[in-house]
N, CA, C and O of each residue as an XYZ file, in Angstrom:
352
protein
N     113.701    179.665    261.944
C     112.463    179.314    262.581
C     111.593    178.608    261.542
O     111.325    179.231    260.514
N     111.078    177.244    261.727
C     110.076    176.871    261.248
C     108.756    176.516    261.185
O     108.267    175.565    261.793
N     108.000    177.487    260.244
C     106.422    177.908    260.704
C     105.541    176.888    259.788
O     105.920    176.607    258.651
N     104.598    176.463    260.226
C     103.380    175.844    259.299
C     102.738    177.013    258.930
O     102.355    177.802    259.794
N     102.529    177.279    257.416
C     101.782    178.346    257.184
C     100.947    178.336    255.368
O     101.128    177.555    254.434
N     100.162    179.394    255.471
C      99.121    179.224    254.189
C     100.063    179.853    252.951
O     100.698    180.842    253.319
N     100.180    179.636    252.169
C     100.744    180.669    250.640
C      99.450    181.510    249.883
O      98.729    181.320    248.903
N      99.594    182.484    250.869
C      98.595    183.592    250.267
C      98.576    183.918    248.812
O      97.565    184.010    248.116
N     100.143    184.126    248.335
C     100.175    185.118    247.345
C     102.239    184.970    247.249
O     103.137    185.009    248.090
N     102.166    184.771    245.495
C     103.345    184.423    245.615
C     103.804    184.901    243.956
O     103.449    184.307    242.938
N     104.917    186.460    244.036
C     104.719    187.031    242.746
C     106.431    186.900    242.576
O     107.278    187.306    243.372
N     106.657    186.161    241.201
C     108.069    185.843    240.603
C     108.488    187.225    240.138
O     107.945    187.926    239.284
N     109.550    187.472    240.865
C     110.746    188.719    240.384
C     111.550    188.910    239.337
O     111.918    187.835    238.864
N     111.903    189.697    238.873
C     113.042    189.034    237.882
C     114.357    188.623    238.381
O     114.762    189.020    239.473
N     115.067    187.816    237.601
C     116.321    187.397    238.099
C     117.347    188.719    238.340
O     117.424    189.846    237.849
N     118.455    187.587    239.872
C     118.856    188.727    240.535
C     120.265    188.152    239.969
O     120.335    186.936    239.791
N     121.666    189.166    239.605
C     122.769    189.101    239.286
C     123.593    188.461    240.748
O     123.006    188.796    241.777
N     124.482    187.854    240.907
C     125.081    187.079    242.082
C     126.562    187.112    241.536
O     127.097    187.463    240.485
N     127.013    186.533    242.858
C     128.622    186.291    242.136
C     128.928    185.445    241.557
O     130.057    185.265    241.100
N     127.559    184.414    241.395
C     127.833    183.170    240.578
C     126.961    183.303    239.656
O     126.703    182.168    239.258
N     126.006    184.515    238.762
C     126.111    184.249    237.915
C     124.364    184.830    238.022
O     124.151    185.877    238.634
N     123.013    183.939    237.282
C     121.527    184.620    237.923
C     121.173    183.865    239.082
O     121.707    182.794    239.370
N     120.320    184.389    239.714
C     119.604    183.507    240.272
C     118.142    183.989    240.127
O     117.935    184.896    239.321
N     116.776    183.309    241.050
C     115.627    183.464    240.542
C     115.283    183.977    242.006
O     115.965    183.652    242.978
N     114.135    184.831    242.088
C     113.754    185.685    243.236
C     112.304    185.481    242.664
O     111.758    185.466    241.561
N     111.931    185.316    244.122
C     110.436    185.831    244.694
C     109.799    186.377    245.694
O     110.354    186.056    246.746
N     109.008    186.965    245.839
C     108.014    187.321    247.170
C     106.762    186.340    247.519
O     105.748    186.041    246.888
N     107.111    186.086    248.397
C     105.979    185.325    249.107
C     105.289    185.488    250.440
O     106.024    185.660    251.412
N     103.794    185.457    250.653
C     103.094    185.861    251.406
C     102.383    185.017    252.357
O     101.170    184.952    252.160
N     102.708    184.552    253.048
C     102.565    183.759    254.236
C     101.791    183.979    255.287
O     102.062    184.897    256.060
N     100.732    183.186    255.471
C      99.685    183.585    256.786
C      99.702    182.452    257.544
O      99.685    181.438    256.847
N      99.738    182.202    259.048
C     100.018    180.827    259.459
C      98.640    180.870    260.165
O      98.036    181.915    260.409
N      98.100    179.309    260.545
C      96.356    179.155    260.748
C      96.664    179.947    262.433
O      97.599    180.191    263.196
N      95.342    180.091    262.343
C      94.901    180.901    263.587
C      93.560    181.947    263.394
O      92.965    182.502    264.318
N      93.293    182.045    262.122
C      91.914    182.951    261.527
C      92.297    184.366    261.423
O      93.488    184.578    261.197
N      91.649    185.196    261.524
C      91.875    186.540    260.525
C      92.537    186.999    261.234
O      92.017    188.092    261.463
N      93.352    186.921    261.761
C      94.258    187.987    262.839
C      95.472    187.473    263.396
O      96.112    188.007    264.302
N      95.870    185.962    262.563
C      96.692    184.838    262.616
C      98.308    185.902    261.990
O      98.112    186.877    261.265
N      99.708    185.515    262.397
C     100.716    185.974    262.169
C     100.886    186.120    260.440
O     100.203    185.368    259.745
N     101.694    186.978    259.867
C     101.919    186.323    258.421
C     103.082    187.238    258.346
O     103.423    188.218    259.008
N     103.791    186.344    256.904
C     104.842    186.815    257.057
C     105.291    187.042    255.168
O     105.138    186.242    254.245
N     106.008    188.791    255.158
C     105.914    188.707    253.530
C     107.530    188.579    253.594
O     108.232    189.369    254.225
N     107.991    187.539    252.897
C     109.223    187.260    252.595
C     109.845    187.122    251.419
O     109.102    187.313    250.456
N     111.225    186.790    251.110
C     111.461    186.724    249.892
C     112.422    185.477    249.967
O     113.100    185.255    250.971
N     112.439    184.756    248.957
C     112.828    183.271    248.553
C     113.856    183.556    247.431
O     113.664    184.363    246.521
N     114.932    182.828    247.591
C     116.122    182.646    246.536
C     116.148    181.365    245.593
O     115.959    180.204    245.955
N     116.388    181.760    244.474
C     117.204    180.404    244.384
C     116.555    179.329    243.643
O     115.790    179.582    242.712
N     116.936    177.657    244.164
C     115.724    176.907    244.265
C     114.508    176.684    244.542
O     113.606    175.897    244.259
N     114.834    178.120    245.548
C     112.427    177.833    246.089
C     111.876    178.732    245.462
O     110.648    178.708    245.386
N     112.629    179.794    244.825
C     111.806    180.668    243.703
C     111.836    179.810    243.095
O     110.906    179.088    243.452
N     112.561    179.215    242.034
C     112.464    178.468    240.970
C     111.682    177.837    240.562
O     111.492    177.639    239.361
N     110.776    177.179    241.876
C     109.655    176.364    241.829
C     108.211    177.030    242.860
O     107.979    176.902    244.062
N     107.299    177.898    241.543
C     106.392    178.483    242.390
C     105.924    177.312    242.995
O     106.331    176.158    242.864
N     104.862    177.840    243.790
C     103.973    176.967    244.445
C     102.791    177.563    244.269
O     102.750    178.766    244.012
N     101.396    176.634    244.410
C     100.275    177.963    244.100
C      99.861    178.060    245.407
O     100.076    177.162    246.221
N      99.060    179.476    245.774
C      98.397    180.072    246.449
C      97.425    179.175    247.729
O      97.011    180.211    248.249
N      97.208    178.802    248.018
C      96.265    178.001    249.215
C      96.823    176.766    249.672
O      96.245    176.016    250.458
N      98.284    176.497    249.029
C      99.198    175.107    249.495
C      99.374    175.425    250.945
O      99.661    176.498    251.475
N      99.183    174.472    251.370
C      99.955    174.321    253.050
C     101.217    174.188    252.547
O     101.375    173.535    251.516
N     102.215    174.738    253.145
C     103.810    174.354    253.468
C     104.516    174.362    255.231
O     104.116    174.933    256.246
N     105.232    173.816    255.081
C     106.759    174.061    256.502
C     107.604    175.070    255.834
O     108.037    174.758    254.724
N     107.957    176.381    256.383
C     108.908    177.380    255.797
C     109.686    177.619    256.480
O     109.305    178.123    257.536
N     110.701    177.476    256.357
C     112.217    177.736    257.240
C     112.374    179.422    257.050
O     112.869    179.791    255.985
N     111.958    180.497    258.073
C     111.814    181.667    257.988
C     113.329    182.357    258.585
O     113.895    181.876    259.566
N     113.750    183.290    257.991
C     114.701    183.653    258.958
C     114.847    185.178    259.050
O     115.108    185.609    257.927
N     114.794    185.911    259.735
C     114.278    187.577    260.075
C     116.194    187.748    260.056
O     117.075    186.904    260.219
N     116.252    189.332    259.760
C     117.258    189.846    259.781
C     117.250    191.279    260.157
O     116.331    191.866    259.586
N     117.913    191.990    260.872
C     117.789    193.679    261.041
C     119.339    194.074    261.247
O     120.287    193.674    261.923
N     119.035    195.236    260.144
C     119.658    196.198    260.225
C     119.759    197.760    260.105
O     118.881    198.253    259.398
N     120.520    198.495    260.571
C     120.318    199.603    260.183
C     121.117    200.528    259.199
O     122.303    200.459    258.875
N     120.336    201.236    258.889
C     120.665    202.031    257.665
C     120.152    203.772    257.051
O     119.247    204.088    256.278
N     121.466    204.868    257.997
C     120.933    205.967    257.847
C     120.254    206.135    259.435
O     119.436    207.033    259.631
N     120.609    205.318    260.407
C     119.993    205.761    262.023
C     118.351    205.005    261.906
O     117.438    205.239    262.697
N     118.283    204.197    260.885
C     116.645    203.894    260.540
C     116.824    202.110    260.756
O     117.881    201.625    260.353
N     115.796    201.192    261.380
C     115.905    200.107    261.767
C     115.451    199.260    260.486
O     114.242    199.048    260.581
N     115.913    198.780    259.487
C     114.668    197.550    258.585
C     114.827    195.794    258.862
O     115.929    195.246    258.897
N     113.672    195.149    259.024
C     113.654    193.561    259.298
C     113.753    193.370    257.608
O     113.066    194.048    256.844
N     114.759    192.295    257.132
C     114.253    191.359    255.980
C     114.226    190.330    256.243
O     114.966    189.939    257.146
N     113.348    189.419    255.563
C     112.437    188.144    256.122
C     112.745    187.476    254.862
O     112.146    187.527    253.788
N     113.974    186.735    255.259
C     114.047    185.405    254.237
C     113.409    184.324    253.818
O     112.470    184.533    254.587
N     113.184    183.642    253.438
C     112.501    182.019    253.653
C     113.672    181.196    252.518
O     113.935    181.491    251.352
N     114.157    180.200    253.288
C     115.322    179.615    252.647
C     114.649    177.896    252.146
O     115.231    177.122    251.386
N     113.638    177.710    252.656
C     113.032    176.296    252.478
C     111.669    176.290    251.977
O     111.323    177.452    251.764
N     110.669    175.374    251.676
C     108.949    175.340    251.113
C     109.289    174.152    251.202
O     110.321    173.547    250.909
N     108.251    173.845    251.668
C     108.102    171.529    252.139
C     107.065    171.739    252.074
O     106.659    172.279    253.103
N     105.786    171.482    250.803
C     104.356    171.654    250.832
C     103.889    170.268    251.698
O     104.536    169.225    251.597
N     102.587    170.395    252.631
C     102.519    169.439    253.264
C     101.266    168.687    252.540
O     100.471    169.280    251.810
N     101.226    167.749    252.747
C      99.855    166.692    251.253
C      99.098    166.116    252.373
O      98.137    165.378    252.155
């Protein structure tokens, strides 16, 4: 799914071990316009789009992608973001 949305808040992880070797991780915090009660979304970024923060109040296009599973009879969503296209 791709959302127009604000970059609230965006904190670099440390690198994650892979089968190929590191890669770079982040969390990122996503609010899309609509005013204080607008959707947002806290996700985490691999890769190339960690690699390159972005700062805080950039507009971007984020290619979001939700996932669920369960674990232990208990439901959890993880919320990818595989893309950042800041818009100028």
């Amino acid at each position: 799914m791709q959302v127009i949305a604000k970059i609230e808040k965006w904190v670099q992880q440390p690198d994650v071990q892979t089968q190929n070797g590191m890669t770079s991780k982040a969390q990122v915090v996503l609010r899309c316009p609509g005013g204080r009660n607008a959707e947002g979304f806290v996700g985490t970024a691999f890769g190339a789009v960690a690699g390159q923060p972005l700062a805080e109040g950039t507009i971007v296009v984020a290619d979001v992608k939700f996932f669920t599973h369960e674990y232990e009879g208990k439901m959890f969503q993880d919320v990818s973001i595989f893309d950042l296209m800041p818009l100028k």
